[in-house]
C-alpha positions in Angstrom: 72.7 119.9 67.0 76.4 120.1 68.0 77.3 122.8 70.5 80.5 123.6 72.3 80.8 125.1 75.5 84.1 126.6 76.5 84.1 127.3 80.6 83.0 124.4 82.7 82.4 127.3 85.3 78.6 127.7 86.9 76.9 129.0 83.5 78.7 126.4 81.4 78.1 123.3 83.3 74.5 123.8 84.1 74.4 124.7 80.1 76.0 121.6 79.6 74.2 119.8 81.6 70.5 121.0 80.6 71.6 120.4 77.0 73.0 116.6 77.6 69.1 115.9 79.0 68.2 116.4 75.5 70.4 113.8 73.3 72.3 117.1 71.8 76.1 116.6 70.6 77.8 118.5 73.5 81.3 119.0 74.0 82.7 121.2 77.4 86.1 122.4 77.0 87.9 123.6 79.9 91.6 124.1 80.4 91.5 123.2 84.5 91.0 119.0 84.2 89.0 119.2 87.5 86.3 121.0 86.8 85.0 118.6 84.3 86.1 115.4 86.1 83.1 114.5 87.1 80.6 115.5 84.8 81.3 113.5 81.5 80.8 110.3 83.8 77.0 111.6 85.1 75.8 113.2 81.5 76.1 112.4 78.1 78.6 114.1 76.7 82.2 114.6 75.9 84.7 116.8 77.5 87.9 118.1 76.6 91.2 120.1 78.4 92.5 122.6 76.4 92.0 126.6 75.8 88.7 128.2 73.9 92.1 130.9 72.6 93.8 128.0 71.1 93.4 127.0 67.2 94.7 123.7 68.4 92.9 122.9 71.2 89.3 124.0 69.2 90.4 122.3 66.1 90.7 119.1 68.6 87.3 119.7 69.9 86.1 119.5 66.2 84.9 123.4 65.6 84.4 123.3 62.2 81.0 123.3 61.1 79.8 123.3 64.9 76.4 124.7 65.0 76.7 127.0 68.1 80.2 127.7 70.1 79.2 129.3 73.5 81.9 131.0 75.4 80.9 131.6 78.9 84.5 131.5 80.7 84.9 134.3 83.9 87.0 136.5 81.0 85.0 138.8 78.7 88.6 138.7 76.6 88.7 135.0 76.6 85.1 134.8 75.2 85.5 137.4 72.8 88.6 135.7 71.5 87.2 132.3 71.6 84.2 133.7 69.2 86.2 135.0 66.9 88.3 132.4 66.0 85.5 129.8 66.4 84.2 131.8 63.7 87.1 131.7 61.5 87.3 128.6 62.0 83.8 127.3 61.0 81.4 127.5 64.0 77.7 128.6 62.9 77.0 130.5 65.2 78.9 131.6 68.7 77.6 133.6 72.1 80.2 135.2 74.6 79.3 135.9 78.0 80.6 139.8 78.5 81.2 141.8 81.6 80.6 145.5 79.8 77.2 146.7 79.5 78.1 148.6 76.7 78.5 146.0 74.6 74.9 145.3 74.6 74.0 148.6 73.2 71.8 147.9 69.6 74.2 150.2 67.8 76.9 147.2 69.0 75.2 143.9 67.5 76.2 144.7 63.6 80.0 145.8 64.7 80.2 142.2 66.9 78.6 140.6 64.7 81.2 141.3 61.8 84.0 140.6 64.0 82.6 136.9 64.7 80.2 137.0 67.9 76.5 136.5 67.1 75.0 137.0 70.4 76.4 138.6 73.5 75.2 137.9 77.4 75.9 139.5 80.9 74.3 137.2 83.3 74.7 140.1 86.3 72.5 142.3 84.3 70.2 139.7 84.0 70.1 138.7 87.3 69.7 142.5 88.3 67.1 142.6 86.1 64.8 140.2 87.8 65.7 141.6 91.2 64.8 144.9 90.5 61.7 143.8 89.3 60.6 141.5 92.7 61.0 144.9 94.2 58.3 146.7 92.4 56.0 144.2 92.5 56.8 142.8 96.0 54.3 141.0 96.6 55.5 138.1 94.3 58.1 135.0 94.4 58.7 135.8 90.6 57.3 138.1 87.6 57.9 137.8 84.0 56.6 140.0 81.8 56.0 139.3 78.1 55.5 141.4 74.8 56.3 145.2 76.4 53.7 143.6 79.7 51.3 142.8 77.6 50.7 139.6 79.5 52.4 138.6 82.4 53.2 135.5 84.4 52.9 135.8 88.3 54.7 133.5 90.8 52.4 133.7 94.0 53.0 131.8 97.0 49.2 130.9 98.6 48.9 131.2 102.2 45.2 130.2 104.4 43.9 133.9 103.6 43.7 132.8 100.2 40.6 133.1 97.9 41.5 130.2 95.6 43.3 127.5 98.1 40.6 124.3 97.9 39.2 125.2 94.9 38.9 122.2 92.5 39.5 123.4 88.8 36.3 121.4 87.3 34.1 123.9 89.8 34.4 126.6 87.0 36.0 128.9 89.7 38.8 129.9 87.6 36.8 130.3 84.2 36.7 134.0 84.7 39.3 135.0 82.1 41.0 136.7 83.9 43.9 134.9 84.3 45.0 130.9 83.6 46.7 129.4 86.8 49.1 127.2 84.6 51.1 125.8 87.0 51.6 125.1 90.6 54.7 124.1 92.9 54.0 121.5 95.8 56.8 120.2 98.1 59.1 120.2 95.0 56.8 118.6 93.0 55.9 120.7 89.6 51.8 120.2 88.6 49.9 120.9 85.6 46.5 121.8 86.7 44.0 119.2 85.5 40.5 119.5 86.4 40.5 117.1 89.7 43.6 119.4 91.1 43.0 122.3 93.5 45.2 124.8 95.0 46.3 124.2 98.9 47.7 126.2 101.3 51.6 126.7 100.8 51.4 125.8 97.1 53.7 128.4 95.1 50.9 129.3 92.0 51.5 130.4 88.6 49.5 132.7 86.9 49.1 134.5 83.3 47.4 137.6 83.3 47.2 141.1 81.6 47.9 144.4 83.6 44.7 145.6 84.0 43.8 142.5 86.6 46.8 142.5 88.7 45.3 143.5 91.4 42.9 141.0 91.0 45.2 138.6 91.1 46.6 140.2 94.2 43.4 140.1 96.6 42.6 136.4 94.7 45.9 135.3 96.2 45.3 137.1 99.4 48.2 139.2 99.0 49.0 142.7 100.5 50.9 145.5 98.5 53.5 147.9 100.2 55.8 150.6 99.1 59.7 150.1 99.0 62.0 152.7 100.3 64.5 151.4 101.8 66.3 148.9 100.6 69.3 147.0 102.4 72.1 145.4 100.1 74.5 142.5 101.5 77.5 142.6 99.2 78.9 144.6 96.7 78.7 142.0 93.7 78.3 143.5 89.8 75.3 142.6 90.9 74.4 144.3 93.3 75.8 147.3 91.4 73.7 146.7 88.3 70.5 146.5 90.8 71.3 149.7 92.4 71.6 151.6 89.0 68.5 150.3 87.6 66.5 151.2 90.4 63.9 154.0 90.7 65.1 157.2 92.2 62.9 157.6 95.3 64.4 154.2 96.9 67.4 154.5 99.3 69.8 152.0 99.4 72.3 150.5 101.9 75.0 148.3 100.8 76.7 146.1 103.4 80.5 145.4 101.9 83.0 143.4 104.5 86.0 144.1 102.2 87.2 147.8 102.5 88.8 148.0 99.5 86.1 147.2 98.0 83.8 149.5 99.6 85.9 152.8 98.7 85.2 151.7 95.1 82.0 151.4 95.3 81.5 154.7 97.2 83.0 155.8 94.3 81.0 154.7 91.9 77.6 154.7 93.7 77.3 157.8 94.7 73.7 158.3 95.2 74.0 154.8 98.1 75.3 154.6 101.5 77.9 152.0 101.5 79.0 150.7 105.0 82.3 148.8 105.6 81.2 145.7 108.0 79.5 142.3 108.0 76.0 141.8 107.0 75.9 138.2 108.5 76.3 139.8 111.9 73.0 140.8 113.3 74.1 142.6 115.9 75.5 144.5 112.9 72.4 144.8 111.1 70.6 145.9 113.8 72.7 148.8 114.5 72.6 149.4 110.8 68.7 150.0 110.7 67.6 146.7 109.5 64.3 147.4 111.0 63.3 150.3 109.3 64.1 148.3 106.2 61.3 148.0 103.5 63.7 144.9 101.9 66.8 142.9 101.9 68.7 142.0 99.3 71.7 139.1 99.7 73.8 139.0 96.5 77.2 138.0 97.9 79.2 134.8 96.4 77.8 132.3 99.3 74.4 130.9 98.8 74.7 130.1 102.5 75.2 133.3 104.1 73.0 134.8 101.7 69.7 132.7 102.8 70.9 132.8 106.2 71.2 136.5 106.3 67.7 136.9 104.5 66.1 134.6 107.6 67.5 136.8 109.9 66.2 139.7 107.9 62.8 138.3 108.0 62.7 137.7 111.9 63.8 141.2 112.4 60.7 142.8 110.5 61.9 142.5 107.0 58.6 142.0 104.9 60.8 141.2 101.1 63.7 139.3 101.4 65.7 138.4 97.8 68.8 135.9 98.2 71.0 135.1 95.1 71.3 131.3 95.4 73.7 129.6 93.1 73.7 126.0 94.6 71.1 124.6 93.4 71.0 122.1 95.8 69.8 124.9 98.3 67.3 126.4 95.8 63.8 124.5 96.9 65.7 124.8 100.8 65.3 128.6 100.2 61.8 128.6 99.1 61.1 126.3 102.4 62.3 128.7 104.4 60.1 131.8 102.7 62.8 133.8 101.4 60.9 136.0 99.3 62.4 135.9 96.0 65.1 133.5 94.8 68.0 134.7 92.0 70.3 132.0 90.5 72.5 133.6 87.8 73.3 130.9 85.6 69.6 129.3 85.2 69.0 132.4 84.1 71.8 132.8 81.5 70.9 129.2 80.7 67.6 130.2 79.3 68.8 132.7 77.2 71.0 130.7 75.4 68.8 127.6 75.3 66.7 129.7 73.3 68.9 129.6 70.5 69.1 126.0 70.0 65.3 126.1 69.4 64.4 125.6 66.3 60.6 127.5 66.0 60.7 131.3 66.1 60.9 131.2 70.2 61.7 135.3 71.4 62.0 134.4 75.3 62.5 131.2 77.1 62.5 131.5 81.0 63.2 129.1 83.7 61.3 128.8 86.8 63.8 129.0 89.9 61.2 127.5 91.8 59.4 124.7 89.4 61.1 122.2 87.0 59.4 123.9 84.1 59.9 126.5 81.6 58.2 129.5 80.2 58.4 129.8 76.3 57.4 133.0 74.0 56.4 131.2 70.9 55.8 133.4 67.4 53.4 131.3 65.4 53.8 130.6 62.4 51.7 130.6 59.1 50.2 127.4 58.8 51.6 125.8 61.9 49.9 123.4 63.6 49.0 125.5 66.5 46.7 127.3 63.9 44.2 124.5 63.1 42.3 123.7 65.6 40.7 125.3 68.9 43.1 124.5 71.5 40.6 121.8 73.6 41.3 119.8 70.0 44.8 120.2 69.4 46.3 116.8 71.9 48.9 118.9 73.2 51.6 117.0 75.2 51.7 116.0 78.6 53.0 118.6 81.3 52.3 121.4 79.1 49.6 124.7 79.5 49.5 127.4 77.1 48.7 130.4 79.3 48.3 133.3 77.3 48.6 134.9 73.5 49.5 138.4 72.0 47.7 139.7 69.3 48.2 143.3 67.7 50.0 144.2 70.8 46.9 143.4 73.3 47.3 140.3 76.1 44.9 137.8 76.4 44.3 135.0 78.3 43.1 131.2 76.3 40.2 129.0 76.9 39.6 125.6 75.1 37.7 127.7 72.7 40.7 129.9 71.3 41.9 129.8 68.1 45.4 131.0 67.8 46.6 132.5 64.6 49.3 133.2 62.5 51.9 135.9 63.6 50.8 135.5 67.6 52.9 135.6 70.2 51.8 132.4 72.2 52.9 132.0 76.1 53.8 128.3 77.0 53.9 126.7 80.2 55.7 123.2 80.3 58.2 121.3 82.4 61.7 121.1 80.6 61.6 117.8 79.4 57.9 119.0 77.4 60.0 121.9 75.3 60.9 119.9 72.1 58.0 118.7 72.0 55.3 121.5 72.0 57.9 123.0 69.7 57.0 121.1 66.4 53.3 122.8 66.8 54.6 126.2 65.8 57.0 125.3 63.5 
């Protein structure tokens, strides 16, 4: 498959870079020569300095007949543009990262569509999304939720209190059915549970289950539940904005801007939060700012430093949920260490969605794990597939991959060795990234 990526910012280079890992024909065109410097000489693929707006500069990078031009430059215009003419110009298929929520509406798609842009992201809303989520269910690192909840995946970090830490998987503990632990995080290190493995203290667990056994998930993992209030924001990012509008009513929020200009927009435009004009790294300043009676804290600014920094100091001042937007991913697993509760990074999240399209199966959802080296797929099988003909304890999947869960007629359930999957289910796929092509000829 031959792809172009235009904007070797943070969505485009991680793209590019967990597309070169896979043999694809990549090409990242930038117009600033040291942003992609470095990368053509680590990965395997090409790069190119010119403008995604310029018929020259695309024709140069070869457009015509490209299978999928993704436009994911800071400029909704830019993208837009680029789509367009990558379109008139022969590209397949083209996505354009957007800054208007608007666009996204379904009565949208056909109009963009016509005009040359297939698909259409907003990494922010995604972002706010998943934070807004970690607050209703606070008790987890992450939660993904599949086929309108019909299954979901829990990410659960296991401390001593835990029912299921040194429990060996061939004990028959787990074969309960109600849920499949299908992976687990140690030290970095990403395991598919075999039947020697157990579960140990400090081990960040993944589980597929259906609503109805949350709970029991919860007290299994030795978890307790608490309502959330109040809510403290650092940083007035888009956001932190799009978090704020998507969540429920009854919580108040607190947003901690240090630029004042800033800070009479967003009292503007967020009227229903309290928006103070000072430094959230300060904790002096967040004390006098009520950080104690805070239910959670949320660090969405631009520095992956000060935002896990300002989350520790959150935590040691009472602060049971902390959630830190982390972009460098060097810091990532450094975050986890440290216990911030919930870990956002923006473009691995972007990266998913569009990854998704290069797929060739009938995949509805991929996910990455910010805290594993694995993925979550939402696979629609197929008629005659060979996920279909055998129970799955005959099927020789490959290594590093757990299938966790199926949808059938709308109902979650959870697979043994025994289950059959059939045509038309929605199958829920645990594997490490390297596993994806793979497990993908079964459905197709």
């Amino acid at each position: 498959m031959r792809i172009i990526i235009a904007g070797a910012g943070e969505v485009g280079t991680y793209l590019a870079k967990m597309l070169a890992r896979e043999n694809m024909d990549i090409t990242l065109l930038d117009q600033d020569p040291a942003r992609i410097k470095d990368i053509e000489s680590a990965y395997d693929l090409l790069t190119l300095v010119g403008s995604p707006t310029s018929i020259n500069d695309l024709k140069e990078a070869k457009i015509e007949n490209v299978d999928l031009f993704v436009a994911v430059t800071p400029y909704e215009s830019v993208n837009m543009t680029a789509c367009m003419l990558a379109t008139n110009l022969g590209a397949k298929r083209t996505l354009a990262r957007i800054d208007n929520y608007e666009y996204l509406l379904p009565k949208n798609k056909e109009f963009f569509k016509k005009m040359g842009v297939d698909y259409l992201i907003y990494p922010e809303t995604l972002a706010a999304i998943e934070i807004v989520e970690s607050l209703k269910r606070n008790w987890l690192r992450q939660n993904l939720s599949f086929c309108n909840n019909a299954l979901i995946l829990l990410g659960i970090k296991v401390r001593s209190n835990s029912l299921i830490i040194n429990q060996k998987f061939s004990t028959g503990f787990f074969d309960h059915e109600k849920y499949r632990v299908v992976a687990i995080n140690r030290k970095n290190k990403t395991i598919i549970p075999m039947g020697s493995d157990m579960i140990i203290e400090n081990d960040i667990v993944y589980f597929i289950t259906t609503p109805n056994y949350l709970d029991f998930v919860r007290i299994q993992a030795g978890k307790e539940d608490f309502e959330i209030k109040n809510v403290m924001i650092m940083g007035g990012s888009r956001i932190a904005q799009k978090t704020i509008r998507n969540l429920p009513p009854n919580i108040h929020v607190k947003v901690l801007e240090r630029n004042k200009e800033k800070s009479y927009s967003l009292a503007e435009k967020l009227n229903n939060s309290l928006i103070i004009n000072c430094d959230g790294r300060n904790i002096d300043i967040l004390k006098e700012e009520g950080i104690q009676e805070m239910d959670a804290f949320v660090a969405v600014t631009g520095n992956s430093e000060a935002n896990i920094l300002a989350c520790l100091a959150a935590k040691r001042l009472g602060v049971k949920k902390t959630v830190a937007e982390v972009e460098n991913n060097d810091y990532i697993m450094l975050a986890e260490s440290m216990d911030i509760g919930t870990v956002i990074n923006k473009k691995m999240i972007a990266a998913s969605y569009i990854y998704q399209i290069t797929l060739d199966a009938d995949v509805l959802n991929v996910r990455s794990l910010t805290s594993a080296d694995a993925e979550v797929v939402e696979f629609v099988t197929k008629a005659g597939s060979k996920i279909t003909r055998s129970k799955i304890k005959d099927l020789r999947l490959p290594d590093q991959v757990n299938i966790g869960g199926y949808v059938r007629d709308g109902k979650g359930f959870i697979v043994n060795g025994n289950t059959v999957i059939q045509p038309n289910d929605h199958v829920i796929v645990f594997c490490v990234s390297s596993a994806i092509r793979r497990i993908e000829t079964f459905f197709n």
